[in-house]
Residue, then its C-alpha position, 0 to 999 in steps of 0.5 A: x500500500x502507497x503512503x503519503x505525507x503532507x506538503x504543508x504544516x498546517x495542513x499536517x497540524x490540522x491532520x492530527x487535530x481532526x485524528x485526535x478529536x476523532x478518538x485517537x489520543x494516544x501517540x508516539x512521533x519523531x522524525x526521519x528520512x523520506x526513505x526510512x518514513x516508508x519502512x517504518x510505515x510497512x513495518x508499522x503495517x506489518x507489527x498489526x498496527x491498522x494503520x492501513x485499515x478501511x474505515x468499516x475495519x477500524x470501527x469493527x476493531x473499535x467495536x471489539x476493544x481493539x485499538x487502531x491507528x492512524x500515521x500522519x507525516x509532514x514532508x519537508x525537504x528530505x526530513x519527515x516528521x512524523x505521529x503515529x496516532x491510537x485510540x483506545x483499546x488494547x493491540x500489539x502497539x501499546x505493548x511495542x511503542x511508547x504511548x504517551x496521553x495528548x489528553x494529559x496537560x504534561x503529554x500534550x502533543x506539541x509541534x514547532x512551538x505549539x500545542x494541541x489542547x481542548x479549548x472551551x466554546x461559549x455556547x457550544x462544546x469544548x474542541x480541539x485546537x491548537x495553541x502557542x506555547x508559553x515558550x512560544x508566546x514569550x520569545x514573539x514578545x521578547x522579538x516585538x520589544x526588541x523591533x519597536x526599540x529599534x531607531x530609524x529603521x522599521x524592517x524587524x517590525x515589518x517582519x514581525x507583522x509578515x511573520x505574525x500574518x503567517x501563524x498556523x489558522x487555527x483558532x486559538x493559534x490566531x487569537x494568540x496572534x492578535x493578542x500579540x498584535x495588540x501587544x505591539x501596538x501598544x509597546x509602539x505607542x509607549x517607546x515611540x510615543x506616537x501612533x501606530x501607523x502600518x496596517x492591521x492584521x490578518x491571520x487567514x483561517x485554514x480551511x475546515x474541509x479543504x483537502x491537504x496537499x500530500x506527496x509519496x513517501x520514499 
């Protein structure tokens, strides 16, 4: 059986997002070749891990107490990264691998400064979202005071605001933006002691049925 990874980040992120909110919070992730990411999925396949199960296979699995999974990748130049993803129930890879628990505050999944958790919703139920991190969060305000105290020259605060437009759209993801958006303006107004002059901003939504692109592995 051919498998593919994801071309795009987000697109990656949203993967994992929609598998765990469909049930599979327990994983196990790293890093690799594109090579050696197709040789871990056949032996993934071969060790009975269901990563290539149909749709009717997984939930008769899931009906007998079975645990299946699902392999998510991320293709970016020749590095692959990579979440093996499981739901409930007992199997071969809960026995072989190291599962850790996204549903726990000190497990949670977590991918190039951000995090997947469950976020309250006003007048609907909680859902699965990502997040910065606090790690992530403090290091854009560290870089924001950095560029507003620059003099005579506005490119760090220009890249900020490109940098900042380009956060994964998701919604939590882009309130923490927005958040340290406003954070700039403030910290601009308050060393500069004038008012902010570039455009507001705008972090996109990604796509709630838009199809990732993906690429084959190896």
């Amino acid at each position: 059986m051919m498998h593919y990874a994801f071309k795009h980040k987000t697109d990656f992120m949203k993967a994992i997002q929609n598998a765990v909110a469909r049930g599979y919070t327990r994983y196990c992730s790293g890093s690799t070749t594109a090579k050696k990411a197709l040789v871990m999925a056949y032996k993934f396949e071969d060790r009975g891990y269901g990563i290539s199960m149909t749709t009717q296979q997984k939930w008769r699995a899931k009906k007998a107490g079975k645990a299946t999974s699902t392999l998510i990748s991320l293709a970016v130049g020749e590095k692959v990264s990579w979440f093996l993803l499981v739901t409930a129930g007992e199997g071969i890879v809960e026995q072989v691998e190291n599962l850790r628990d996204a549903k726990s505050k000190k497990e949670r999944i977590e991918f190039t400064g951000y995090e997947l958790v469950v976020q309250p919703r006003p007048k609907d139920k909680a859902a699965w979202t990502w997040r910065m991190t606090e790690a992530t969060k403090n290091e854009w305000a560290e870089r924001i005071g950095n560029a507003v105290r620059v003099r005579n020259d506005d490119s760090e605060i220009r890249q900020c605001l490109w940098s900042l437009a380009r956060v994964p759209g998701f919604a939590q993801s882009r309130r923490d933006a927005f958040k340290l958006f406003r954070v700039m303006q403030g910290d601009y107004k308050r060393i500069k002691r004038s008012e902010w002059p570039y455009r507001g901003l705008w972090v996109a939504f990604h796509g709630r049925f838009k199809a990732g692109e993906k690429i084959p592995l190896g």
